[in-house]
C-alpha positions as CSV (number, residue, x, y, z in Angstrom):
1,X,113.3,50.0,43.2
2,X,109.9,51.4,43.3
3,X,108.9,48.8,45.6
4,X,111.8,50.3,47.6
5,X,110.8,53.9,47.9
6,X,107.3,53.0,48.8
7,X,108.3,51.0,51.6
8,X,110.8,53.9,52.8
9,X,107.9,56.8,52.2
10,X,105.4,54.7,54.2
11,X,107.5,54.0,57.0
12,X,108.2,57.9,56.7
13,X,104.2,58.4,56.9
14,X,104.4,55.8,59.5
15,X,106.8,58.0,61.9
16,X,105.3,61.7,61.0
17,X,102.7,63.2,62.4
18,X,103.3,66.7,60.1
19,X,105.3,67.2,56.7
20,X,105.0,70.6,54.9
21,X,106.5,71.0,51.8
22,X,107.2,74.3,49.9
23,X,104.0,75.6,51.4
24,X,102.9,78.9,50.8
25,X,100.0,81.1,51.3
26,X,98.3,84.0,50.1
27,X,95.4,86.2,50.5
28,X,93.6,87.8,48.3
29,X,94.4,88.3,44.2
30,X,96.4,91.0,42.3
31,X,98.0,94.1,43.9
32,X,96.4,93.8,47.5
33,X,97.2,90.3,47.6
34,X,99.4,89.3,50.9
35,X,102.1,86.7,51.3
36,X,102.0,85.4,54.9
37,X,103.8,82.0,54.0
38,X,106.3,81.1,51.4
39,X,108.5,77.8,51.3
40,X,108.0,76.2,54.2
41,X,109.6,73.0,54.9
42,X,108.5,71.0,58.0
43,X,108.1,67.8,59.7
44,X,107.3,67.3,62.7
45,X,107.1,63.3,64.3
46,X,104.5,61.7,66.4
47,X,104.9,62.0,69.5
48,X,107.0,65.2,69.2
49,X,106.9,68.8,70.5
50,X,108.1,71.3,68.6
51,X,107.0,75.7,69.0
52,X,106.9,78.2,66.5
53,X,108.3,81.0,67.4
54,X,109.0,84.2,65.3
55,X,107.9,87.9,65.8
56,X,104.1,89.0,65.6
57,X,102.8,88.8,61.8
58,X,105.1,86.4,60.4
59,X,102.4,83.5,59.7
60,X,102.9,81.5,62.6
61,X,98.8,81.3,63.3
62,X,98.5,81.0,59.5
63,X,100.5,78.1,59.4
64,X,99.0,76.5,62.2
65,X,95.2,77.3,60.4
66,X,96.6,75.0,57.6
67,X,97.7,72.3,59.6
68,X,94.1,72.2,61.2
69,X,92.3,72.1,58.2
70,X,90.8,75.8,58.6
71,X,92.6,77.1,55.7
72,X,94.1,75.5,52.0
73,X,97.7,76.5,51.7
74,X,97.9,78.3,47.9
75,X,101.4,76.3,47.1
76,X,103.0,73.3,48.1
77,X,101.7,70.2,50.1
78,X,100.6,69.7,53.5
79,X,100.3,66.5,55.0
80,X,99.0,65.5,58.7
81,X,99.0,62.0,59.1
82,X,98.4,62.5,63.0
83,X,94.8,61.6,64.1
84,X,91.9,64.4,65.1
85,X,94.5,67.7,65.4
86,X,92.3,69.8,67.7
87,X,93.1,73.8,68.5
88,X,93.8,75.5,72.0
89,X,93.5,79.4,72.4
90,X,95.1,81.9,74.1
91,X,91.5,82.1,75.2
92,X,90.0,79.3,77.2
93,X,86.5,79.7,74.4
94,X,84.7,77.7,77.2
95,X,80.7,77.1,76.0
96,X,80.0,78.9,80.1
97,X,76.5,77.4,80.3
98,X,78.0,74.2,80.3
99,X,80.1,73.0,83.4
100,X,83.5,72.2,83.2
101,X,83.0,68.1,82.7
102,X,80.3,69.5,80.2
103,X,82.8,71.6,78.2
104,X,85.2,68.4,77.9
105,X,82.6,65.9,77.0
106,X,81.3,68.3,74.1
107,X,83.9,66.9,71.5
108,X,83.4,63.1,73.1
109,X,79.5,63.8,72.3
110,X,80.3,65.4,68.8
111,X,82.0,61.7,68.1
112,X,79.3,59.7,69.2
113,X,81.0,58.5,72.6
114,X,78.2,57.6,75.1
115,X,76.9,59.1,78.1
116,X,78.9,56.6,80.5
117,X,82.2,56.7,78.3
118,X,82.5,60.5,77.7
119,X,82.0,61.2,81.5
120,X,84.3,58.6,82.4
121,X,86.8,60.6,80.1
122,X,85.9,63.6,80.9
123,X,86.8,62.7,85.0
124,X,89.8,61.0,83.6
125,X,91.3,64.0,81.8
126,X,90.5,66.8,84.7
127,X,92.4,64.4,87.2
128,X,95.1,64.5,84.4
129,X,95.2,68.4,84.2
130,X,95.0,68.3,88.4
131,X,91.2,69.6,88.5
132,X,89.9,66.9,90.3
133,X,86.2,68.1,92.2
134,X,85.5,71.1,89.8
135,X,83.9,69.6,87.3
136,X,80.9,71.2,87.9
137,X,81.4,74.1,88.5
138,X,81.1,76.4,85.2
139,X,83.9,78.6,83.7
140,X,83.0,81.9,85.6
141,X,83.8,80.3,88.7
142,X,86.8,79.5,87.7
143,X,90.2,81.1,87.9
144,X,91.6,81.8,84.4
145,X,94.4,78.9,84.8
146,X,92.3,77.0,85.6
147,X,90.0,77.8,82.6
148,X,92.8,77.0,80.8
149,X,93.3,73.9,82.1
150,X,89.8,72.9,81.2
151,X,90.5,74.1,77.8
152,X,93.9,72.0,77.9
153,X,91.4,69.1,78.8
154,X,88.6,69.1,76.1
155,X,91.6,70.2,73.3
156,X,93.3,66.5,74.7
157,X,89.8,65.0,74.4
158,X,89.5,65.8,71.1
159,X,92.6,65.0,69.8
160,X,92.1,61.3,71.0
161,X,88.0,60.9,70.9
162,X,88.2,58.1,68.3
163,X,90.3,55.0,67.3
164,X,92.5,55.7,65.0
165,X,95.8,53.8,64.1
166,X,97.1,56.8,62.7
167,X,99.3,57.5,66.1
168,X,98.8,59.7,69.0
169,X,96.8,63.1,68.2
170,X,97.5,66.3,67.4
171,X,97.5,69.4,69.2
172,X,97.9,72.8,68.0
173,X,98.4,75.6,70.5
174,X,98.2,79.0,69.4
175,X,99.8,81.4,72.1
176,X,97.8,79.7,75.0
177,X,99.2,80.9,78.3
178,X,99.8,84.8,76.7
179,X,97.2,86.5,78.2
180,X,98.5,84.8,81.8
181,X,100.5,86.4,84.7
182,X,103.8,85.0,85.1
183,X,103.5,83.1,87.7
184,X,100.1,81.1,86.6
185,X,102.0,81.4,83.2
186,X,105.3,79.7,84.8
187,X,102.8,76.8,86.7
188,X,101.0,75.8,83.6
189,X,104.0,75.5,81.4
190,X,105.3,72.6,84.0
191,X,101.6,71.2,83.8
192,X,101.7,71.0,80.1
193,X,105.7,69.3,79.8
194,X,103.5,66.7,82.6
195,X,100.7,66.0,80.4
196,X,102.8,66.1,76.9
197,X,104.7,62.9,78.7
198,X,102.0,61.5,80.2
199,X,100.0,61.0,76.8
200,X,102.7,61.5,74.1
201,X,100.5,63.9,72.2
202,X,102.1,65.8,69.4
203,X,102.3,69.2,69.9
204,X,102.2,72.0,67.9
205,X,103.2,75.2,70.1
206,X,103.2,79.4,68.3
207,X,104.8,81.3,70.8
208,X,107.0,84.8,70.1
209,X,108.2,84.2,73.6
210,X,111.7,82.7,73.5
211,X,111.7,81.5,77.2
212,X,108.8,79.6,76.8
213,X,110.2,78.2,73.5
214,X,113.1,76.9,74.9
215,X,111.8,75.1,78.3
216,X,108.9,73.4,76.5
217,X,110.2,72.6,73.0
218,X,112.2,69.1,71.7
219,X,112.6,71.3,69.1
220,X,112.3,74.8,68.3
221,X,111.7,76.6,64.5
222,X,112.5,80.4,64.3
223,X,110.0,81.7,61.2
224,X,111.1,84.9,59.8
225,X,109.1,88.4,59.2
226,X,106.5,87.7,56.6
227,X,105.9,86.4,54.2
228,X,107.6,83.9,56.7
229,X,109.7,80.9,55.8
230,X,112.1,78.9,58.7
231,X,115.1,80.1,59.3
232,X,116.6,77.9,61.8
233,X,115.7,75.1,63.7
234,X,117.3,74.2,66.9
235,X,117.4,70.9,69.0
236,X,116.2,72.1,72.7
237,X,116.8,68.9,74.5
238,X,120.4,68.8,73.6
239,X,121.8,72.2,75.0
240,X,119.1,74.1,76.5
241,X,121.5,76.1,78.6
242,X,122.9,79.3,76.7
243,X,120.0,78.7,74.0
244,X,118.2,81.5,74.7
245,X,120.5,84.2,74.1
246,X,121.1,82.0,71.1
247,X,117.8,82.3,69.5
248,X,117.1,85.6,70.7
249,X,119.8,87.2,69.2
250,X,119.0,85.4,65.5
251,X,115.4,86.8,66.2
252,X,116.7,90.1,67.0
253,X,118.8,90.1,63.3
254,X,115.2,88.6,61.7
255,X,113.4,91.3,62.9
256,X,116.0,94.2,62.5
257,X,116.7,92.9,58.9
258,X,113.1,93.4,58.1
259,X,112.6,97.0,59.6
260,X,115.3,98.1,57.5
């Protein structure tokens, strides 16, 4: 029997890229101590994208500073089996004396890839996020998409700069395309969906935007008003149509149930 269960939980490990259980976390001690977690169960498989989405101070960034490694959860157990999570911004955080090959090499370099094998990567993953010829140009002569794109591009070349067989990496995206106009916004959401198939990178998506949730998401948790737990999950790729009234009404109670 024992033999059993450890066959089943490493075929489990095998399959997940994320597994929180009953995590919680607080800052600071006594009475100005702060819940922004409590009781979070989730897992989340290689391969798979799944967005946070819940109302402004409920953890979401929190959490996601835990799965990186930033930040030790006060309760419960996190587990990331994926390989190198790396973070993206809702700020491209481009080094701007450095061009834009530069900026995507840096975590390549960090890793101890050579000169010939991080610029061959480096030209690989700007033709992948369709910036082909910029490469060196530095960030302030570029647009803010396509900034972003850059950013996209290094965050990609992190999460994959060594051989691992731990499965594909990890990436964590905290809010990336808010600070956008719509329709540069609406552009690189397609350009992510296009690079998410094209490398079946997991993906870890915060967003309080439920549009964006439901168009880029397999799979989409709703986190509740801090201390924030998950309140429902719901599979995107089954019945996207009608699912955003769906979630934002539930995020509407969420939020109205913790004003009162």
């Amino acid at each position: 029997m024992t033999v059993e269960i450890e066959q089943a939980r490493r075929e489990r490990t095998r399959h997940t890229a994320v597994e929180l259980a009953g995590v919680g976390k607080t800052f600071g001690t006594g009475p100005d101590a702060v819940t922004a977690l409590r009781g979070i169960d989730l897992r989340v498989a290689h391969g798979e994208f799944v967005c946070l989405l819940g109302a402004s101070g409920c953890g979401k960034s929190t959490l996601l500073n835990l799965l990186a490694g930033l930040d030790g959860a006060t309760g419960g157990t996190v587990a990331v089996s994926a390989s190198r999570p790396s973070f993206m911004f809702q700020e491209a955080a481009l080094m701007p004396w450095l061009t834009a090959a530069r900026n995507v090499e840096l975590p390549l370099q960090l890793a101890g890839w050579s000169r010939h094998a991080r610029r061959d990567r480096a030209a690989e993953l700007l033709g992948l996020v369709r910036l082909d010829g910029v490469g060196a140009k530095r960030p302030h002569e570029l647009s803010g998409g396509m900034r972003q794109r850059v950013s996209l591009a290094r965050a990609l070349a992190a999460a994959t700069s060594s051989d691992s067989d731990e499965g594909p990496g990890l990436l964590l995206m905290d809010e990336p395309f808010a600070a956008l106009d719509a329709i540069t916004r609406d552009v690189l959401q397609g350009e992510l969906l296009r690079v998410w198939e094209a490398t079946g990178t997991t993906i870890v998506f915060v967003t309080h935007d439920v549009r964006e949730a439901v168009r880029l998401a397999q799979r989409v948790v709703l986190l509740s008003s801090r201390p924030g737990t998950v309140v429902k999950e719901w599979d995107a790729r089954s019945h996207r149509d009608g699912l955003t009234d769906e979630i934002t009404g539930r995020l509407r109670q969420v939020i109205t149930s913790h004003a009162a």
